[in-house]
KEBAFI-187920 format. One record per residue (C-alpha): x, y, z; residue in one letter. Coordinates in steps of 0.2 Angstrom, whole numbers, m for minus. Layout:
% residues N
<node <X, Y, Z>, "a">
...
***
This chain:
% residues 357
<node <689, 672, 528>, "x">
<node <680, 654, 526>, "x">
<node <662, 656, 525>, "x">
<node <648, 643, 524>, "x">
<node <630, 644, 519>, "x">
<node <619, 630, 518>, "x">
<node <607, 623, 504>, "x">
<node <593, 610, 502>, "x">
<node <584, 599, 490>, "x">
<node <572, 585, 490>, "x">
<node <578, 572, 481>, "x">
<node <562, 562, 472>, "x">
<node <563, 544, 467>, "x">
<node <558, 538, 449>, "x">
<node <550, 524, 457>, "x">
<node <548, 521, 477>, "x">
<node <564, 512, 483>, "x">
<node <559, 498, 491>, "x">
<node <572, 495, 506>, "x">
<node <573, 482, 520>, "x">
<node <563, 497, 532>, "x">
<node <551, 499, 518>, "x">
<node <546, 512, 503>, "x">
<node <555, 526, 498>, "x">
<node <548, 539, 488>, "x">
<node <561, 555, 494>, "x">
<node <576, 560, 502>, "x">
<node <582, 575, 509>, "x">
<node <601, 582, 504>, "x">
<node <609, 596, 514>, "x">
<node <621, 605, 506>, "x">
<node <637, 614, 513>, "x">
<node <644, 629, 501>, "x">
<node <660, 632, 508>, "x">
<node <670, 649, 501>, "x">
<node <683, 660, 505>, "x">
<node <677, 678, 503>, "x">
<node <691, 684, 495>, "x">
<node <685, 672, 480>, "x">
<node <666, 670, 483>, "x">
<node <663, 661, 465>, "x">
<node <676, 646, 468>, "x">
<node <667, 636, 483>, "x">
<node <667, 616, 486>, "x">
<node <651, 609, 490>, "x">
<node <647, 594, 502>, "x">
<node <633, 583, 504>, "x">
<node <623, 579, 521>, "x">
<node <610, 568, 518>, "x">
<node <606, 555, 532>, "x">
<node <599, 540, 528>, "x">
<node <581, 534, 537>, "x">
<node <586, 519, 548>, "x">
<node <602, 519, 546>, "x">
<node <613, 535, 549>, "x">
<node <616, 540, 567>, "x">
<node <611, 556, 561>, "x">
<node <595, 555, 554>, "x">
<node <585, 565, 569>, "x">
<node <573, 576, 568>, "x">
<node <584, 589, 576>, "x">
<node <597, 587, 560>, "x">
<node <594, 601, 551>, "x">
<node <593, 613, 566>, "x">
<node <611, 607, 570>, "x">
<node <618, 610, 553>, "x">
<node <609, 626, 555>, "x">
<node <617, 630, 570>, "x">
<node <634, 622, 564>, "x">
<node <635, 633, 549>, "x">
<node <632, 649, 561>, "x">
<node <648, 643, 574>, "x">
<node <659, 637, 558>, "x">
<node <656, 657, 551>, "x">
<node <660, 665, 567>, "x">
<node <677, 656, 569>, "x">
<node <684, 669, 555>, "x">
<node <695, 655, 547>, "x">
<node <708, 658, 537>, "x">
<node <710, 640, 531>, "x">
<node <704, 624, 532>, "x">
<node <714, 607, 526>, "x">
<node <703, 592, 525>, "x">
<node <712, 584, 538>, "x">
<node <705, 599, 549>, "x">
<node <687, 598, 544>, "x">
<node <684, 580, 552>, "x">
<node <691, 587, 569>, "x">
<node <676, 601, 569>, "x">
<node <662, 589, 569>, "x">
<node <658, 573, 583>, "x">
<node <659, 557, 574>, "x">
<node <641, 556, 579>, "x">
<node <637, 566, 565>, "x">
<node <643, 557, 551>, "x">
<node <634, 563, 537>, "x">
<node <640, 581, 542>, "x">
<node <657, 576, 545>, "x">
<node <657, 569, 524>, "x">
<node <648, 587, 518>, "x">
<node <662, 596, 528>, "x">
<node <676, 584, 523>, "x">
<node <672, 585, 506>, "x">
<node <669, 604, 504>, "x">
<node <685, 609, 511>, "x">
<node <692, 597, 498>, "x">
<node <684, 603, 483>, "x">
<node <688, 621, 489>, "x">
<node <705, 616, 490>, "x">
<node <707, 607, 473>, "x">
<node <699, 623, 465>, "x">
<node <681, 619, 467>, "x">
<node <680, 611, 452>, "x">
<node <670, 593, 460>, "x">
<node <689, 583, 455>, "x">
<node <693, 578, 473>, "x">
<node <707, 568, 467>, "x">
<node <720, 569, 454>, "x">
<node <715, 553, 444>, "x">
<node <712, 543, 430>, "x">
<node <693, 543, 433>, "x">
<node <694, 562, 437>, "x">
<node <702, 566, 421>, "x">
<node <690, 557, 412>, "x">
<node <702, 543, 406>, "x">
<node <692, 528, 415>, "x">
<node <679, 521, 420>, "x">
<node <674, 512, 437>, "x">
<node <665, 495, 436>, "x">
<node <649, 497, 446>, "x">
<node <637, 484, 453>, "x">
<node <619, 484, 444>, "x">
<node <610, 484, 459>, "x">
<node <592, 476, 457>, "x">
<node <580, 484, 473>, "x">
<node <569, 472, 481>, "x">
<node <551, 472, 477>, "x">
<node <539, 460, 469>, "x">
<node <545, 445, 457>, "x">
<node <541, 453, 441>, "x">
<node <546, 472, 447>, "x">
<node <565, 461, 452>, "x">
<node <563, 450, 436>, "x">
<node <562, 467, 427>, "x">
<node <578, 474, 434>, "x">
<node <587, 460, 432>, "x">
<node <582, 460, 413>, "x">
<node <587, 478, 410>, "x">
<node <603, 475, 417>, "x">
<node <610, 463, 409>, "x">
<node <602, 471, 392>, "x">
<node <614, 488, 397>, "x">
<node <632, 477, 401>, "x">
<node <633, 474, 419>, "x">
<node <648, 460, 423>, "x">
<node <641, 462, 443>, "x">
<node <624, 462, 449>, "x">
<node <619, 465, 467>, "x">
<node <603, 459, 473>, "x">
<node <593, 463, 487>, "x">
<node <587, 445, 498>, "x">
<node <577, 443, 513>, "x">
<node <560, 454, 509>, "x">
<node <553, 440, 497>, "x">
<node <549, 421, 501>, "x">
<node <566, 414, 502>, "x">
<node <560, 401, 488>, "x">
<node <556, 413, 477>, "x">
<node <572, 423, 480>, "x">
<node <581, 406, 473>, "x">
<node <571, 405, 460>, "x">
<node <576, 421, 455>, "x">
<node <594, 419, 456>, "x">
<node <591, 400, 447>, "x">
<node <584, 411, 432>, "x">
<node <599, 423, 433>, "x">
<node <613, 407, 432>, "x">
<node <602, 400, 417>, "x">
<node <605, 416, 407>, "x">
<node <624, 420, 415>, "x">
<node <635, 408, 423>, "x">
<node <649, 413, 434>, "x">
<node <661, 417, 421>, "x">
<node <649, 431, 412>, "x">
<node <639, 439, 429>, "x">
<node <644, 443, 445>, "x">
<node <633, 442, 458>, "x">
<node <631, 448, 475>, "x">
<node <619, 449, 488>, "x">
<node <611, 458, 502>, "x">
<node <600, 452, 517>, "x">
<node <601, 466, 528>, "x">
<node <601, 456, 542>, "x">
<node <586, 446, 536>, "x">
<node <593, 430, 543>, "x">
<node <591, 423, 561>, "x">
<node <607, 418, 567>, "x">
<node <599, 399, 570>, "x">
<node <594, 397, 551>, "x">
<node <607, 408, 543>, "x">
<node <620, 394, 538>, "x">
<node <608, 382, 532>, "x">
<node <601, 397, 521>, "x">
<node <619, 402, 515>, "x">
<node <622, 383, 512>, "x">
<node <605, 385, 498>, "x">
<node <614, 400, 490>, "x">
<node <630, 395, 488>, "x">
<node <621, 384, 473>, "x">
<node <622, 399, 464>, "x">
<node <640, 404, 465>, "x">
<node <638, 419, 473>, "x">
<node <655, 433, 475>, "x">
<node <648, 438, 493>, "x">
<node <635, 442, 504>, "x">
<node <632, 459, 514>, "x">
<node <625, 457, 532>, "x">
<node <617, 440, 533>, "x">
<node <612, 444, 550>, "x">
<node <609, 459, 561>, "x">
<node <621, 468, 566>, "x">
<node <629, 468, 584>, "x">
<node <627, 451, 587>, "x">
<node <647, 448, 584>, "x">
<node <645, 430, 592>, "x">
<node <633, 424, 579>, "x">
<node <642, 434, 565>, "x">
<node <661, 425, 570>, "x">
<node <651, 410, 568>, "x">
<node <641, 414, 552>, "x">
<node <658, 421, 547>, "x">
<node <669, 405, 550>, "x">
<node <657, 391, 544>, "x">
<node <649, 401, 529>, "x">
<node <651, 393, 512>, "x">
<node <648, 410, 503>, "x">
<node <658, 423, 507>, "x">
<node <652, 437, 520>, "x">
<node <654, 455, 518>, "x">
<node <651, 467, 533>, "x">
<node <638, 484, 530>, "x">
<node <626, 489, 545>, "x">
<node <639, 481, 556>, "x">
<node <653, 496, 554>, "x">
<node <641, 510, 556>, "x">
<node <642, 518, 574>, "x">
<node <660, 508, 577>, "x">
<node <672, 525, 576>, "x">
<node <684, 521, 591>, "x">
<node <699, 513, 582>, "x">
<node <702, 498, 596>, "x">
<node <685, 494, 596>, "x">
<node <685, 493, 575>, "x">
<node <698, 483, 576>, "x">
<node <690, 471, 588>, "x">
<node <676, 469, 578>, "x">
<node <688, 464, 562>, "x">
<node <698, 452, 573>, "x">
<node <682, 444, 581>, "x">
<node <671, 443, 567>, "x">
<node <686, 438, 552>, "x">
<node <673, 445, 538>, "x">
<node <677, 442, 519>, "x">
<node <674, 460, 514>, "x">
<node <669, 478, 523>, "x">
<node <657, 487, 512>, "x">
<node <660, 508, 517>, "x">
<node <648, 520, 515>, "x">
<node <657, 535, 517>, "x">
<node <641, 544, 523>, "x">
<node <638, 532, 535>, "x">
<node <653, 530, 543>, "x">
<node <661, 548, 545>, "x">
<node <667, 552, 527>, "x">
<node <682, 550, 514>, "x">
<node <696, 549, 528>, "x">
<node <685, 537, 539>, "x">
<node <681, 526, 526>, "x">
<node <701, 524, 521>, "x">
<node <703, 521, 541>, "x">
<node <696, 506, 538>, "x">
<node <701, 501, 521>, "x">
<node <719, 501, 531>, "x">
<node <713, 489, 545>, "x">
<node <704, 478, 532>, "x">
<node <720, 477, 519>, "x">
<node <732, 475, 536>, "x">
<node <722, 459, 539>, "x">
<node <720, 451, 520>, "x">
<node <701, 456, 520>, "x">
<node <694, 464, 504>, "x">
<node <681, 479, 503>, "x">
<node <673, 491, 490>, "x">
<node <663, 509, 491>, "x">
<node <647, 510, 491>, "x">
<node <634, 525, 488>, "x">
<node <619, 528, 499>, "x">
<node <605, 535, 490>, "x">
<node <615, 553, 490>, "x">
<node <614, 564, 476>, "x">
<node <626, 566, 461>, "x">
<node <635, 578, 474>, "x">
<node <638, 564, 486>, "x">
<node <641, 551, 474>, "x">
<node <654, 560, 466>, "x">
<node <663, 561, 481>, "x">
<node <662, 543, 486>, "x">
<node <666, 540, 467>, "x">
<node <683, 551, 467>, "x">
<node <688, 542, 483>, "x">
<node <687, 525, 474>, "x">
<node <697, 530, 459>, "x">
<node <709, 535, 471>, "x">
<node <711, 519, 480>, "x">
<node <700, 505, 474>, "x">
<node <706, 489, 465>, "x">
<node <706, 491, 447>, "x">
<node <693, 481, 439>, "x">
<node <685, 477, 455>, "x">
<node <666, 484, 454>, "x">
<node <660, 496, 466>, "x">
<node <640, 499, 474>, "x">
<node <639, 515, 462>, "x">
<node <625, 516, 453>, "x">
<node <611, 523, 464>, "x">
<node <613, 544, 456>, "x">
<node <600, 536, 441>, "x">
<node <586, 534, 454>, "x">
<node <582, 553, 456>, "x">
<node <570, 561, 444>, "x">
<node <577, 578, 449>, "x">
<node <594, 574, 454>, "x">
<node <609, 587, 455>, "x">
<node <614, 587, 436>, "x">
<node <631, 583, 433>, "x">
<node <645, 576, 421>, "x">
<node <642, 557, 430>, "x">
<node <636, 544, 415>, "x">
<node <637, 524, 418>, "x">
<node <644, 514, 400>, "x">
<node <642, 496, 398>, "x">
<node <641, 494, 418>, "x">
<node <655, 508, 423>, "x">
<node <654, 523, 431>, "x">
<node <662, 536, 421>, "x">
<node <666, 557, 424>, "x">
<node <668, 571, 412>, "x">
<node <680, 585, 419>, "x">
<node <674, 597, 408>, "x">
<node <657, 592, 407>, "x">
<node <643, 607, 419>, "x">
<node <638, 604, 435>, "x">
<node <622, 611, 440>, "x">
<node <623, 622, 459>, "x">
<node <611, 609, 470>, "x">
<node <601, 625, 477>, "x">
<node <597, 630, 459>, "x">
***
């Protein structure tokens, strides 16, 4: 028979992460083990971890619910459980729980061994470009990043806009485009919805000086109006975040691709229902011409190595992904995850650490 048990770890930042809803300085993972008791040393593992401000999940009745999940899922008495299977036991109101379930039943399946897919990044014959992302903070803390970053090999740097004075947000990116033009560095950007809809374009119209790839949610989301318009007239590409969370009926996603006509959708597999949700959209998006990549959402190396399997199964090749967050933690899960010169690598044979250890 399946059984599940649950685990926990606070995850604690090397230095506070300074979002668009204010300072970090932990994160809470829950963690499903998922066995058959027939072979209680083989299990997959799946990561909940909600994020504050943004998951539908995070609530303070979270952890009672997966407590209470865990207790229903064991008195079923399953026999088996296909991936497929484990998104139809959980509401997509609980997305981060749908991701831990999704996952684990995935690894059990594939031999609990954390290789979700059969790839060349599973197998430890490539790498996945990443985007350096630089958190938002003061000029000099950014200035630092930014340094650091270039000095380790990144060909793509994200930044985080709309938490500094917008002039000193261009200066920044003025001093980046001194040291990297175009043709060496890549380089994104994310407002999290800073932007008024009235002063977004003329904004957008400053950046595109600096020959940005693409901006992730200039304005807030749910104002689809404003975004089509944002959208249509923007001379820097725009990529959709915030907006997809919370969208799970199929019509309504694909209204929102048809009325906004985005550049990009970024997925964040724990934020909008797991590995089979996230390639839900990836088909509307590639139905309609738009482009997207994967992004991580502070989860641990657990998390992260599923969202990183995912992408070498189906991303672009050459086409950097929003990886890099597993280095934040000073006492993350330890795993066979390293980044190289700006690329997300995975040692099959390398140890993983069990999260409640």
């Amino acid at each position: 028979m399946l059984q599940l048990r649950l685990s926990r770890r606070v995850l604690h930042f090397n230095f506070p992460a300074r979002t668009s809803r204010g300072a970090l300085t932990e994160h809470v993972a829950h963690y499903l083990h998922l066995h058959d008791s027939a072979s209680p040393h083989r299990e997959g593992v799946g990561e909940a971890a909600p994020l504050a401000g943004l998951s539908p999940d995070y609530r303070p009745d979270f952890a009672v619910t997966l407590e209470g999940f865990v207790r229903e899922f064991n008195r079923r008495q399953l026999r088996e459980l296909l991936p497929e299977e484990a998104i139809e036991l959980v509401g997509p109101e609980w997305p981060a729980l749908r991701f831990a379930l999704e996952t684990a039943a995935l690894d059990l399946r594939r031999g609990g061994r954390h290789c979700l897919y059969d790839t060349a990044f599973s197998r430890g014959e490539a790498g996945l470009p990443i985007n350096g992302l630089i958190w938002m903070g003061e000029a000099a803390f950014m200035r630092e990043q930014i340094e650091k970053k270039l000095g380790e090999g990144y060909s793509c740097l994200k930044l985080k806009i709309g938490g500094l004075d917008f002039a000193t947000e261009l200066a920044l990116l003025r001093e980046i485009r001194a040291v990297a033009g175009p043709d060496r560095l890549t380089l994104r950007v994310d407002a999290n919805g800073a932007f008024h809809p009235n002063e977004a374009l003329a904004k957008l119209e400053q950046l595109a000086h600096y020959e940005l790839h693409s901006i992730e949610q200039p304005i807030r989301a749910g104002q689809w109006a404003a975004m089509r318009e944002v959208c249509r007239h923007s001379p820097v590409p725009v990529a959709l975040d915030e907006e997809l969370i919370g969208v799970t009926d199929p019509e309504q996603q694909q209204a929102l691709l048809d009325q906004t006509a985005p550049a990009y959708l970024i997925l964040k597999p724990t934020l909008v229902g797991g590995l089979a949700a996230s390639l839900a959209w990836v088909a509307r998006a590639e139905a309609r011409g738009l482009g997207w990549w994967l992004t991580s959402a502070l989860e641990s190396n657990v998390g992260l190595n599923a969202i990183s399997q995912l992408a070498g199964s189906c991303a672009q090749p050459g086409f950097p992904q929003g990886l890099g967050t597993g280095q934040l933690y000073h006492n993350n899960v330890a795993a066979p995850l390293f980044i190289r010169q700006g690329h997300l690598h995975y040692l099959p044979e390398g140890t993983w650490e069990q999260p409640d250890a």
